[in-house]
mmCIF file of the N, C-alpha and C atoms, coordinates in Angstrom:
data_MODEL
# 
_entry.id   MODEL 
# 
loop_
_atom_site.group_PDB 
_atom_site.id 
_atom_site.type_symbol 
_atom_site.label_atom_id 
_atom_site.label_alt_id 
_atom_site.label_comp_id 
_atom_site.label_asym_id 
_atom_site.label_entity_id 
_atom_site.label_seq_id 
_atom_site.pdbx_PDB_ins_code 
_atom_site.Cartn_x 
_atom_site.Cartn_y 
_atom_site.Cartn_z 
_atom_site.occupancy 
_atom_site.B_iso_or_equiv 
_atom_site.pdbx_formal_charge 
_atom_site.auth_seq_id 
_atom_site.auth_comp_id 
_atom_site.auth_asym_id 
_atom_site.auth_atom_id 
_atom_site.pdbx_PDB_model_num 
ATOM 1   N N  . UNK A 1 1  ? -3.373  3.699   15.249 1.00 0.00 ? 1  UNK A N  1 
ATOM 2   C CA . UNK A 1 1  ? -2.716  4.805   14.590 1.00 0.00 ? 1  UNK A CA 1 
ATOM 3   C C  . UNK A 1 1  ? -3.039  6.118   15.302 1.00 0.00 ? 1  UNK A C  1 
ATOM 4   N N  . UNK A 1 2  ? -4.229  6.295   15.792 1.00 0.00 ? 2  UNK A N  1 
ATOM 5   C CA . UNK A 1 2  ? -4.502  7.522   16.457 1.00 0.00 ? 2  UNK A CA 1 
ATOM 6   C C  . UNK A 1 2  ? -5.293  7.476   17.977 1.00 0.00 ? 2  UNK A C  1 
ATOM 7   N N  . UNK A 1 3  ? -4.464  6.163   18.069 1.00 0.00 ? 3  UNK A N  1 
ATOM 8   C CA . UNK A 1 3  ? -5.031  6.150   19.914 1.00 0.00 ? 3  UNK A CA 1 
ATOM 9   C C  . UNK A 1 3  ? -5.256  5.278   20.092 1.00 0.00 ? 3  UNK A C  1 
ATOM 10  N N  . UNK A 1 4  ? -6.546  5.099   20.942 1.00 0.00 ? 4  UNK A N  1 
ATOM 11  C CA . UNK A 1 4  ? -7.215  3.833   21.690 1.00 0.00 ? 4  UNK A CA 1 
ATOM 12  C C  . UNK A 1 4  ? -8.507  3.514   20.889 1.00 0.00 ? 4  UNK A C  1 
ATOM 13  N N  . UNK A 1 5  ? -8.663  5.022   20.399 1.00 0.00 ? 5  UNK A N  1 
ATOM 14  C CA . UNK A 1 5  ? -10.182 4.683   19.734 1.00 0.00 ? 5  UNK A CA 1 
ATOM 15  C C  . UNK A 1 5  ? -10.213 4.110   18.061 1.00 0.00 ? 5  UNK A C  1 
ATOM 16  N N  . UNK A 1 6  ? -11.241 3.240   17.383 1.00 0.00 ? 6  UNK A N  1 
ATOM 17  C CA . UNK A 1 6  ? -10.731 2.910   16.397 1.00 0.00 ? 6  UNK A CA 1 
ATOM 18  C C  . UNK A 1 6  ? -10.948 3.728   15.037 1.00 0.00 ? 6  UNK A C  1 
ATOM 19  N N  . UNK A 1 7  ? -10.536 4.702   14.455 1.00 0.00 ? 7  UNK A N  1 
ATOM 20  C CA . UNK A 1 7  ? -11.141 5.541   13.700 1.00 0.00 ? 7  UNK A CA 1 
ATOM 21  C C  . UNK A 1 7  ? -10.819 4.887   12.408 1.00 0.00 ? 7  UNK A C  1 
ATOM 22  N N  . UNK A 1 8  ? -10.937 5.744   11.086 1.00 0.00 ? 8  UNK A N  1 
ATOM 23  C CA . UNK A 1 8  ? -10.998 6.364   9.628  1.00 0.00 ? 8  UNK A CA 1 
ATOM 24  C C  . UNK A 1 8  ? -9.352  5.274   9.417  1.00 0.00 ? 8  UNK A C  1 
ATOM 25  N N  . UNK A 1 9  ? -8.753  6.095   10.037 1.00 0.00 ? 9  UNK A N  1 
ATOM 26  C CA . UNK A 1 9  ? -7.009  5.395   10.151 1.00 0.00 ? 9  UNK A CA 1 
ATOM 27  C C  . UNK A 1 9  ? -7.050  3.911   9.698  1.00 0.00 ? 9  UNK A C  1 
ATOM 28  N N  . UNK A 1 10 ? -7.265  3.525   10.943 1.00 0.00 ? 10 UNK A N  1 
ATOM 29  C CA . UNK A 1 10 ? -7.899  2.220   10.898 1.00 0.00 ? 10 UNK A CA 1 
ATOM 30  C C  . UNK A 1 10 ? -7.828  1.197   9.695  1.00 0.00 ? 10 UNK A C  1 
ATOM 31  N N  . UNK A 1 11 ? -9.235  1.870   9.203  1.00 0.00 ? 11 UNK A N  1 
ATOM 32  C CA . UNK A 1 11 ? -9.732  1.199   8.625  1.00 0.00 ? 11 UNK A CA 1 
ATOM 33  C C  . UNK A 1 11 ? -9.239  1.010   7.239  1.00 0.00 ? 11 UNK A C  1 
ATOM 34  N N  . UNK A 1 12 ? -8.795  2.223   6.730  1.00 0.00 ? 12 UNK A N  1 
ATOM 35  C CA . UNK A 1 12 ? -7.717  2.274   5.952  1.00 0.00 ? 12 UNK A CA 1 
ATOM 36  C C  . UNK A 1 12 ? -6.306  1.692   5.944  1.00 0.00 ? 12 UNK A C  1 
ATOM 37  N N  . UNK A 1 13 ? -6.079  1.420   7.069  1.00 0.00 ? 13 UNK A N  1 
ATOM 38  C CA . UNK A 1 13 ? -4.807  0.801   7.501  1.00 0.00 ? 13 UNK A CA 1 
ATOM 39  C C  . UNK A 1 13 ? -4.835  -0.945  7.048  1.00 0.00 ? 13 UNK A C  1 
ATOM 40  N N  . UNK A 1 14 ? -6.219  -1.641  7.670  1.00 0.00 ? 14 UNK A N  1 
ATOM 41  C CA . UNK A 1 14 ? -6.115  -2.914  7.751  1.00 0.00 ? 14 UNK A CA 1 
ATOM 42  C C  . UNK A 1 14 ? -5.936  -3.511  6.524  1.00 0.00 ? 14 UNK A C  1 
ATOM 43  N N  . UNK A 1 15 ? -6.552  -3.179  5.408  1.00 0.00 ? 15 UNK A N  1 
ATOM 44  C CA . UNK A 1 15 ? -6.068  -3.897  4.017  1.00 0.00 ? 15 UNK A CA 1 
ATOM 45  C C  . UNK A 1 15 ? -5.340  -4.466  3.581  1.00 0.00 ? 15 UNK A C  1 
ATOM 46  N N  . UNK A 1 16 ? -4.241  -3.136  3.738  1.00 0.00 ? 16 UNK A N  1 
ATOM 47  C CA . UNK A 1 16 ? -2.432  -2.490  3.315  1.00 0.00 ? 16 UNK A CA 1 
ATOM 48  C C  . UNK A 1 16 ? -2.146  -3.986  3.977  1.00 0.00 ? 16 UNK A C  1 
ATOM 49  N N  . UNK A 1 17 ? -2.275  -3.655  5.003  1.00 0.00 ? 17 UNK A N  1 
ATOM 50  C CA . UNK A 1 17 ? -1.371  -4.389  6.215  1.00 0.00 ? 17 UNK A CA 1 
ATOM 51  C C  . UNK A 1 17 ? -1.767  -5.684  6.079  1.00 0.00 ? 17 UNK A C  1 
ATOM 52  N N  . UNK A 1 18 ? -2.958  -5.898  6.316  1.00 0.00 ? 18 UNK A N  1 
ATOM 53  C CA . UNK A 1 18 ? -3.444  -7.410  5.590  1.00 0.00 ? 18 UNK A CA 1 
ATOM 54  C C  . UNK A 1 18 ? -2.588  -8.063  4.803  1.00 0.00 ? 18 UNK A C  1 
ATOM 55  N N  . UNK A 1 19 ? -2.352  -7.321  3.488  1.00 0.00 ? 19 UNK A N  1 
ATOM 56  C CA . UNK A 1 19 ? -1.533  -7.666  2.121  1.00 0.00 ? 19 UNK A CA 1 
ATOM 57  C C  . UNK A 1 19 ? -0.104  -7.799  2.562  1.00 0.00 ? 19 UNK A C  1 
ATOM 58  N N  . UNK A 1 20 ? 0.098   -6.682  3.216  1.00 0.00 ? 20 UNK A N  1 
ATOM 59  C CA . UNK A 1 20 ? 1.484   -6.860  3.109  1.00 0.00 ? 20 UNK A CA 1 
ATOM 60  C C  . UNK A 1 20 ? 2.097   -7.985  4.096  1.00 0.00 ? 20 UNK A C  1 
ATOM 61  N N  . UNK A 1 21 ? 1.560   -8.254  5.067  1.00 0.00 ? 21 UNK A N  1 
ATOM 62  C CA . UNK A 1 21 ? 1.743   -9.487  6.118  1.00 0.00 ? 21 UNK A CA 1 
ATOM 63  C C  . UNK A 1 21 ? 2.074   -10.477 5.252  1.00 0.00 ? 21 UNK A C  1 
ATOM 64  N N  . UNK A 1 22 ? 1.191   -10.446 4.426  1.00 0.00 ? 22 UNK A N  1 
ATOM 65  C CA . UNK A 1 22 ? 0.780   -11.713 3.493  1.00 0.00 ? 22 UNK A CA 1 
ATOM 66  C C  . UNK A 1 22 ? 1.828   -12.180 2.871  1.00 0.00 ? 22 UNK A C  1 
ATOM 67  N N  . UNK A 1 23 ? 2.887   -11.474 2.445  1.00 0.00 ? 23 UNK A N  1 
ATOM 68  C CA . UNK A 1 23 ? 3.980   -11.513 1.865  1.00 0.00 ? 23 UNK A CA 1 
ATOM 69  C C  . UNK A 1 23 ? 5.184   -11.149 2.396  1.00 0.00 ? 23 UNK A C  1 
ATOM 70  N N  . UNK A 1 24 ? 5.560   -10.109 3.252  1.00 0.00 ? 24 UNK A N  1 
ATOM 71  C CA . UNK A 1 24 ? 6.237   -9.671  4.194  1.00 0.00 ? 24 UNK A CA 1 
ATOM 72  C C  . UNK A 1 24 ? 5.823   -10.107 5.636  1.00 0.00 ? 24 UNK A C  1 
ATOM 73  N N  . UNK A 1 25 ? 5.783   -10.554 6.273  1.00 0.00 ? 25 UNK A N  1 
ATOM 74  C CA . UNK A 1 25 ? 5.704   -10.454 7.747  1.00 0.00 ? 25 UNK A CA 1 
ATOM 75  C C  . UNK A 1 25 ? 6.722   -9.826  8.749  1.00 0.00 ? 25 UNK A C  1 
ATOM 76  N N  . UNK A 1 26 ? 5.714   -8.972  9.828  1.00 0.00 ? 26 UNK A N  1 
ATOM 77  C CA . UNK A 1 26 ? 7.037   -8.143  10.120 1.00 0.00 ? 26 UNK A CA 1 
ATOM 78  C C  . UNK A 1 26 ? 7.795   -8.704  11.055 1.00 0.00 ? 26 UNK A C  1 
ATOM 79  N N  . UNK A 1 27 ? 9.461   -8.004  11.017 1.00 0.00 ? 27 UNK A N  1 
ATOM 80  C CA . UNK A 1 27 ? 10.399  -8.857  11.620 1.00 0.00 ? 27 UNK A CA 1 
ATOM 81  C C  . UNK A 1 27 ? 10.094  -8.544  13.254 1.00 0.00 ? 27 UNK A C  1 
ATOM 82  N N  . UNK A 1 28 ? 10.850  -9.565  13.698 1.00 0.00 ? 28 UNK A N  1 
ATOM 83  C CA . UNK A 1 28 ? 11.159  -9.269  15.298 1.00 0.00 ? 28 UNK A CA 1 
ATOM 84  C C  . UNK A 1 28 ? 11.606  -7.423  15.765 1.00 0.00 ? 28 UNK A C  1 
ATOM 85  N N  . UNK A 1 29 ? 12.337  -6.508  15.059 1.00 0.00 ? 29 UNK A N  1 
ATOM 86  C CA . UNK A 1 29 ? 12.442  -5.444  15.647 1.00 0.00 ? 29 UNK A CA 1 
ATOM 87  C C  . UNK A 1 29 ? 11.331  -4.620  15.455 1.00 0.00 ? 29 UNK A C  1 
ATOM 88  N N  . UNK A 1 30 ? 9.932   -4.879  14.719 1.00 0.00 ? 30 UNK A N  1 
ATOM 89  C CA . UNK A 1 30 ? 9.078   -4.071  14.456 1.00 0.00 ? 30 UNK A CA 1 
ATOM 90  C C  . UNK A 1 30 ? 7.772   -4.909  15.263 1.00 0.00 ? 30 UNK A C  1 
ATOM 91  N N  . UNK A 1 31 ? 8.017   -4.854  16.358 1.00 0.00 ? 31 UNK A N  1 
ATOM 92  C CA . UNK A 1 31 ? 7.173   -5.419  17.562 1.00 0.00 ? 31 UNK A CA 1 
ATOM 93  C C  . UNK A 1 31 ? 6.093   -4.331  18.001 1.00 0.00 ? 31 UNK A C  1 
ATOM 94  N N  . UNK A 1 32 ? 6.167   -3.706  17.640 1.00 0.00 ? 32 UNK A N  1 
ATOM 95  C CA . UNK A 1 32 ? 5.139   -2.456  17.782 1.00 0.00 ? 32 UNK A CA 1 
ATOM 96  C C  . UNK A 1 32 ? 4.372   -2.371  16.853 1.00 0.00 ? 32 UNK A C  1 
ATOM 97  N N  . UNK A 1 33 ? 4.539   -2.677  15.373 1.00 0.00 ? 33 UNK A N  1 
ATOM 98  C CA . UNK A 1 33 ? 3.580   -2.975  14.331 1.00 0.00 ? 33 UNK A CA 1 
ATOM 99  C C  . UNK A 1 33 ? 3.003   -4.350  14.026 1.00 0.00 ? 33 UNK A C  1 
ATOM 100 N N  . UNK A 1 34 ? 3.563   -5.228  14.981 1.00 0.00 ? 34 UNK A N  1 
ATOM 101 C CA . UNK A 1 34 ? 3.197   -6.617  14.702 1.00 0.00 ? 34 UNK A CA 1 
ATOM 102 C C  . UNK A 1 34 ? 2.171   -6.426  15.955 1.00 0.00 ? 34 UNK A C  1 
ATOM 103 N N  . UNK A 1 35 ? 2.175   -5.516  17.034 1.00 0.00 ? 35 UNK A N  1 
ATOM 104 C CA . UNK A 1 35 ? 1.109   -5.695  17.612 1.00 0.00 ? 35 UNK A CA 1 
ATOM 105 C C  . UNK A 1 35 ? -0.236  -4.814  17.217 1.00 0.00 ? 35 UNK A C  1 
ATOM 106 N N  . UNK A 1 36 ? 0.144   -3.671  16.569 1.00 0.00 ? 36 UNK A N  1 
ATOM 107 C CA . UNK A 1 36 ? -0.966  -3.000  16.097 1.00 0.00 ? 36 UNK A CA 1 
ATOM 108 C C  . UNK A 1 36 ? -1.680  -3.986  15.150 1.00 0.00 ? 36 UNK A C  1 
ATOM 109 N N  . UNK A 1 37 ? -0.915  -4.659  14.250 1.00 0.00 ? 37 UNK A N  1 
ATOM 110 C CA . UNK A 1 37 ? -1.460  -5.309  13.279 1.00 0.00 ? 37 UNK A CA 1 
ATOM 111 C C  . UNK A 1 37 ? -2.200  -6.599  14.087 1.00 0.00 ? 37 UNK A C  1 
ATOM 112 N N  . UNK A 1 38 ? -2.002  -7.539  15.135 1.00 0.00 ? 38 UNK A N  1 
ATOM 113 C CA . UNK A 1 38 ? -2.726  -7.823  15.797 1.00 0.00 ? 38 UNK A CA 1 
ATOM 114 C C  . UNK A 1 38 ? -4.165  -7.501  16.647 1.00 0.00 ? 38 UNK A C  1 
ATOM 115 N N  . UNK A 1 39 ? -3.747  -5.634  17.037 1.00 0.00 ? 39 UNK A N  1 
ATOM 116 C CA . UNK A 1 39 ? -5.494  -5.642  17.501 1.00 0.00 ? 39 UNK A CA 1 
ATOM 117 C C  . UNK A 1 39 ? -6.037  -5.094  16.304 1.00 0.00 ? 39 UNK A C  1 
ATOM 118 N N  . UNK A 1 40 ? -5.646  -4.957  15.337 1.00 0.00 ? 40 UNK A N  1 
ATOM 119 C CA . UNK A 1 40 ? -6.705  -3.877  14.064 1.00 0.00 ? 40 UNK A CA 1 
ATOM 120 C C  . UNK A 1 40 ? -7.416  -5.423  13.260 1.00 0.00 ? 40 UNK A C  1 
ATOM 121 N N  . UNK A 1 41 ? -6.530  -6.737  13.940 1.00 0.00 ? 41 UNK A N  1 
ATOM 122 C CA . UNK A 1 41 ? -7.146  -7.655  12.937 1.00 0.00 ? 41 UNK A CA 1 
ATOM 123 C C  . UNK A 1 41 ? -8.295  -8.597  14.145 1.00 0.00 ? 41 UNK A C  1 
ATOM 124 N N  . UNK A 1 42 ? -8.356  -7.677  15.288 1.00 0.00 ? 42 UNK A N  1 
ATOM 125 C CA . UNK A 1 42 ? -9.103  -8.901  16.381 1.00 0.00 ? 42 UNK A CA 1 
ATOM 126 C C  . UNK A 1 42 ? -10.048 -7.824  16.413 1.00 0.00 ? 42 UNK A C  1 
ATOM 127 N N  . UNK A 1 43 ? -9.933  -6.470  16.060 1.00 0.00 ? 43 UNK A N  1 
ATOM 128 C CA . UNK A 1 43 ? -11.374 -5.343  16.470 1.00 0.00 ? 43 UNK A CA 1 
ATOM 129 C C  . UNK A 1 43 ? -12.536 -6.194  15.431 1.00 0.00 ? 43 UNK A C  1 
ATOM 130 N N  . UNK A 1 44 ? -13.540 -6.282  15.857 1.00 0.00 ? 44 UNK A N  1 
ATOM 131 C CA . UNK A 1 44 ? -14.695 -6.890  15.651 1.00 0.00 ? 44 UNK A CA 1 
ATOM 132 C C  . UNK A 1 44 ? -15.258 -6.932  14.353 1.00 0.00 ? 44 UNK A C  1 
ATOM 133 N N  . UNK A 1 45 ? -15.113 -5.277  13.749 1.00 0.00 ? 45 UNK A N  1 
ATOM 134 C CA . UNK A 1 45 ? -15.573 -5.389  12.627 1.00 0.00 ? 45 UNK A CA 1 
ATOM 135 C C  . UNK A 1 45 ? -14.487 -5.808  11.296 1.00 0.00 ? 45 UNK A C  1 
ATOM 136 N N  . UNK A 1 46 ? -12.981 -5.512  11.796 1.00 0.00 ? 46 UNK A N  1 
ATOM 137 C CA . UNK A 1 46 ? -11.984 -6.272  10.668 1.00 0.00 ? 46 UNK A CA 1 
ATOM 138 C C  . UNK A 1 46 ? -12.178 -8.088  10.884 1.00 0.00 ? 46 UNK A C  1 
ATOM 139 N N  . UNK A 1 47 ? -12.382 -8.295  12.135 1.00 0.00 ? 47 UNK A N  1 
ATOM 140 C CA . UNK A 1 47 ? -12.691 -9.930  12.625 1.00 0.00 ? 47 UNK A CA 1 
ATOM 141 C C  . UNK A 1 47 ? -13.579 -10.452 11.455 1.00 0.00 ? 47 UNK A C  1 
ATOM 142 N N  . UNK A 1 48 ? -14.839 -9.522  11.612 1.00 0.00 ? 48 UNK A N  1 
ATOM 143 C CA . UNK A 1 48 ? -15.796 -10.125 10.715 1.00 0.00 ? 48 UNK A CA 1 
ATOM 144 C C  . UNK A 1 48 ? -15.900 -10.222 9.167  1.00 0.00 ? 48 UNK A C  1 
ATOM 145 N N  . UNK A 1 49 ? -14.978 -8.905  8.504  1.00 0.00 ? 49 UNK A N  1 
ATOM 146 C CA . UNK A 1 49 ? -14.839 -9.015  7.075  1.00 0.00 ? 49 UNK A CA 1 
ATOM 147 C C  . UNK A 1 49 ? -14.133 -10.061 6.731  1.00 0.00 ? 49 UNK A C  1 
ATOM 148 N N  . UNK A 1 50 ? -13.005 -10.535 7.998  1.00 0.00 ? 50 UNK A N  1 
ATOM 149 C CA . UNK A 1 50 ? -12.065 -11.450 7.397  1.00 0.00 ? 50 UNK A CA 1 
ATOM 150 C C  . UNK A 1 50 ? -12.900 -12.801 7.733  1.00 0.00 ? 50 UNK A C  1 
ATOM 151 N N  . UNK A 1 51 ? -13.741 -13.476 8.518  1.00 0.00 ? 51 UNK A N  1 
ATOM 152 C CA . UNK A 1 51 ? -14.386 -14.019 8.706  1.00 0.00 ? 51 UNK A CA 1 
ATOM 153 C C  . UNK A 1 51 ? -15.668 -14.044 7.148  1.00 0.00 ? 51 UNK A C  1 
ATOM 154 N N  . UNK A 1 52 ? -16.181 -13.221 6.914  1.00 0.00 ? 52 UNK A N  1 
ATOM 155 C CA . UNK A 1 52 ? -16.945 -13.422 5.595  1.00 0.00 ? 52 UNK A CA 1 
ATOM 156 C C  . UNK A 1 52 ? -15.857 -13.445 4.254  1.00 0.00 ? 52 UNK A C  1 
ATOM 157 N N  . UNK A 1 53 ? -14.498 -13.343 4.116  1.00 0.00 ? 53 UNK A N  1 
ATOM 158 C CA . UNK A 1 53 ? -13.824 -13.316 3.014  1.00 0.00 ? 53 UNK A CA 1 
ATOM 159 C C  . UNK A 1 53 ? -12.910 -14.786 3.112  1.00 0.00 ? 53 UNK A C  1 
ATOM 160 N N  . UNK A 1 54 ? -13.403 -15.798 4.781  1.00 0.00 ? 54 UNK A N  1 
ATOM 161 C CA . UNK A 1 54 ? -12.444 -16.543 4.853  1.00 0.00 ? 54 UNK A CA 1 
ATOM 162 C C  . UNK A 1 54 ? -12.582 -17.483 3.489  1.00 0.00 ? 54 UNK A C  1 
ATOM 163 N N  . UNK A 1 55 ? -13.957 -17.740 2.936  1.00 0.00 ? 55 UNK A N  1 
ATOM 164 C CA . UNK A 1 55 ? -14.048 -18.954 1.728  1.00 0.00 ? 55 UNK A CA 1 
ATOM 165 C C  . UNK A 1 55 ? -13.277 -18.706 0.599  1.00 0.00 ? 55 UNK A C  1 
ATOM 166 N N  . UNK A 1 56 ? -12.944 -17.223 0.519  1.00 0.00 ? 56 UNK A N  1 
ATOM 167 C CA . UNK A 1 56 ? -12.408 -16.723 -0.968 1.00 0.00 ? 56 UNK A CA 1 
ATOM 168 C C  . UNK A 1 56 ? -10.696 -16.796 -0.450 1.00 0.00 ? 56 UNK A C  1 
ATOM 169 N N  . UNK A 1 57 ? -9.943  -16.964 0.063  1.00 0.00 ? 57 UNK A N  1 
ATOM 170 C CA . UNK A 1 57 ? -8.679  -17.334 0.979  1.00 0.00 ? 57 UNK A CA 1 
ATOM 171 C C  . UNK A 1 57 ? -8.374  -17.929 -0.188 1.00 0.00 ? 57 UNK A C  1 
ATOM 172 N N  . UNK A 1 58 ? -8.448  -19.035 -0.676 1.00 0.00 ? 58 UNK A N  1 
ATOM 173 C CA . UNK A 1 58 ? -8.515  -20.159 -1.296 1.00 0.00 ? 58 UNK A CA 1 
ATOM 174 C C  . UNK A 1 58 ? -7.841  -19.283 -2.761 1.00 0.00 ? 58 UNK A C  1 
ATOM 175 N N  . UNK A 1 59 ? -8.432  -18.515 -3.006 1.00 0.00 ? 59 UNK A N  1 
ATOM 176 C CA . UNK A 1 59 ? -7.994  -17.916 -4.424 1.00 0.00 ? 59 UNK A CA 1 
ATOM 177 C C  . UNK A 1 59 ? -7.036  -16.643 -4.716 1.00 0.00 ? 59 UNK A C  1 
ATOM 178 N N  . UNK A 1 60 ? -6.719  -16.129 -3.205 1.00 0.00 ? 60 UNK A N  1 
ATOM 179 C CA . UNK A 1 60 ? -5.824  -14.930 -2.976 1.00 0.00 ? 60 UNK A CA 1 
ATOM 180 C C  . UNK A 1 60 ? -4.076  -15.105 -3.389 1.00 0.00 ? 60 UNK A C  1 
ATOM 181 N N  . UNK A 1 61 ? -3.447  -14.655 -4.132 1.00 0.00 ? 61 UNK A N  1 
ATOM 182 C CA . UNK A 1 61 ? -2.302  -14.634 -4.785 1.00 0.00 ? 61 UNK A CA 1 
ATOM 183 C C  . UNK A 1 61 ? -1.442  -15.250 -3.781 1.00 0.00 ? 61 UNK A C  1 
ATOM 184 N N  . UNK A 1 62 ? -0.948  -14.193 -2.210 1.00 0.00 ? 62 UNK A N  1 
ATOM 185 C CA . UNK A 1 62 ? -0.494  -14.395 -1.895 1.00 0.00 ? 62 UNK A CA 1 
ATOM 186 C C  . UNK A 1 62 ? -0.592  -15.358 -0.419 1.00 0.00 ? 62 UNK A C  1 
ATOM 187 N N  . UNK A 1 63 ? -1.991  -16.454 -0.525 1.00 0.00 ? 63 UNK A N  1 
ATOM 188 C CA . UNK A 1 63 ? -2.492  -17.528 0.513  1.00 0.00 ? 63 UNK A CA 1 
ATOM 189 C C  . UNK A 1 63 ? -1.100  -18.252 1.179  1.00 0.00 ? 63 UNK A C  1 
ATOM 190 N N  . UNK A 1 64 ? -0.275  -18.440 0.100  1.00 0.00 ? 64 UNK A N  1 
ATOM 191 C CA . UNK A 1 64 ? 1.114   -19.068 1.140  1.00 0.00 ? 64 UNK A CA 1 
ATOM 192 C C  . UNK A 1 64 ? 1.738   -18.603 2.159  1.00 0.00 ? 64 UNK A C  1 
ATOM 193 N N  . UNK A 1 65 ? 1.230   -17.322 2.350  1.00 0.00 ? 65 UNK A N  1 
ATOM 194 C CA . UNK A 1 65 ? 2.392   -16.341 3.100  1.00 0.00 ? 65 UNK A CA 1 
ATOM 195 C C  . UNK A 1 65 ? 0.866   -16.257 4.221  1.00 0.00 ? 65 UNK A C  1 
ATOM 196 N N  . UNK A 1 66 ? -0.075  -16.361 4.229  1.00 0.00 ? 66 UNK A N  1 
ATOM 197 C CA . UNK A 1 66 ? -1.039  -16.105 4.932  1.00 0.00 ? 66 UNK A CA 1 
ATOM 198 C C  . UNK A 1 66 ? -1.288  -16.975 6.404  1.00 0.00 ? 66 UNK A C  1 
ATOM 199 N N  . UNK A 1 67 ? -1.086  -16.513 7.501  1.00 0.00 ? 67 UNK A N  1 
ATOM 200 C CA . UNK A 1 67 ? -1.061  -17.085 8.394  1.00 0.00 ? 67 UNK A CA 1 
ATOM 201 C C  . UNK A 1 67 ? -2.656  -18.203 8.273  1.00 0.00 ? 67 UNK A C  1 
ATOM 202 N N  . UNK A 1 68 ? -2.075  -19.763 8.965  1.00 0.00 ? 68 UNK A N  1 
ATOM 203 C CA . UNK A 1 68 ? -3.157  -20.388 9.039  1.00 0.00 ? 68 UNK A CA 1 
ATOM 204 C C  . UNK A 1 68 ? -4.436  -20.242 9.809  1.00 0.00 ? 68 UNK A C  1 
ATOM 205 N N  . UNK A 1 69 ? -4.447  -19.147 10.800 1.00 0.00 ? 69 UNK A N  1 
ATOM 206 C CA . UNK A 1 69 ? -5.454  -18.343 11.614 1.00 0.00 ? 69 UNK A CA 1 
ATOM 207 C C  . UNK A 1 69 ? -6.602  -17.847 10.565 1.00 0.00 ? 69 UNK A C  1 
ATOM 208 N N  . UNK A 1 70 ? -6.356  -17.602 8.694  1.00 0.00 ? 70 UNK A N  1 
ATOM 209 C CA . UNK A 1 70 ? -7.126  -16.696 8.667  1.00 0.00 ? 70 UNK A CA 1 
ATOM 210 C C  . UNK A 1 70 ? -7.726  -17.619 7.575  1.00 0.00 ? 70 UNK A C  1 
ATOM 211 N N  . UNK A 1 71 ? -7.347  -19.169 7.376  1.00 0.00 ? 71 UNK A N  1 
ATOM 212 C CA . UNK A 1 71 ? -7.912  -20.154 6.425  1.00 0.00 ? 71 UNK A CA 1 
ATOM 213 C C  . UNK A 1 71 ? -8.804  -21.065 7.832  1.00 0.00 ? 71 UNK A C  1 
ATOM 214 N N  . UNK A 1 72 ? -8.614  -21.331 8.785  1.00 0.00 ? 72 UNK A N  1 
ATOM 215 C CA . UNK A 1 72 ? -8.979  -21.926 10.168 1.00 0.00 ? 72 UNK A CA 1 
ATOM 216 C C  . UNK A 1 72 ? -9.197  -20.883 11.580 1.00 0.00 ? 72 UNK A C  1 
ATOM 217 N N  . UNK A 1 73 ? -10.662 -20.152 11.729 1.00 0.00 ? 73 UNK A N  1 
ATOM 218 C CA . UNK A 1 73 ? -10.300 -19.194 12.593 1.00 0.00 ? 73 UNK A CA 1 
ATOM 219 C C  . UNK A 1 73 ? -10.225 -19.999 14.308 1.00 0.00 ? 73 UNK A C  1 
ATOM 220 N N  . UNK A 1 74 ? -10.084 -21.714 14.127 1.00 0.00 ? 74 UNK A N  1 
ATOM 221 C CA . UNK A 1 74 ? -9.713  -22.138 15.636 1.00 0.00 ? 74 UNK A CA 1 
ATOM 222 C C  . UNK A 1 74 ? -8.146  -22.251 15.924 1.00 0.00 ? 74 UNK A C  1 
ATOM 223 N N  . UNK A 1 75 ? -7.522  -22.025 14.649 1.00 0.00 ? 75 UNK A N  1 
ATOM 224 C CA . UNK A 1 75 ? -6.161  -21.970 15.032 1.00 0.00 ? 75 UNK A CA 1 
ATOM 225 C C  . UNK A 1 75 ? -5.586  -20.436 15.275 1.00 0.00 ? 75 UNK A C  1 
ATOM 226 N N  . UNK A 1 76 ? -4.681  -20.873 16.143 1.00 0.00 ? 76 UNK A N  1 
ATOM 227 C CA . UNK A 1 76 ? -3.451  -19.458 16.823 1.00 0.00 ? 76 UNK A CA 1 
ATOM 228 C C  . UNK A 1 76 ? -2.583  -19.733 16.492 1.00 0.00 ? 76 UNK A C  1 
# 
């Protein structure tokens, strides 16, 4: 959102976007937010929350819509 570096933005951003993937995924013309939303979910420290929240997956409303990457972190 505000560059290269990962700030405040960020971090605020990944949640939203988390959720809304979850249920929406974005289309083919919004290739520019499907890649932001790709590195904000590989930067290390969103890696790891989603990595400690992977057991609770299981009970999240919208798990159907949830890519299988984030119930299995060896799948792509």
């Amino acid at each position: 959102m505000t560059g290269a570096a990962f700030s405040m933005a960020d971090c605020a951003a990944a949640p939203a976007l988390f959720y809304a993937v979850a249920y929406v995924p974005p289309s083919p013309q919004h290739g520019h937010l499907a890649a932001y939303i790709e590195r904000l979910m590989a930067h290390p420290s969103v890696a790891l929350t989603i990595d400690q929240a992977r057991p609770y997956f299981k009970f999240f409303p919208g798990r159907s819509g949830l890519s299988r990457r984030y119930f299995d972190p060896d799948t792509v």
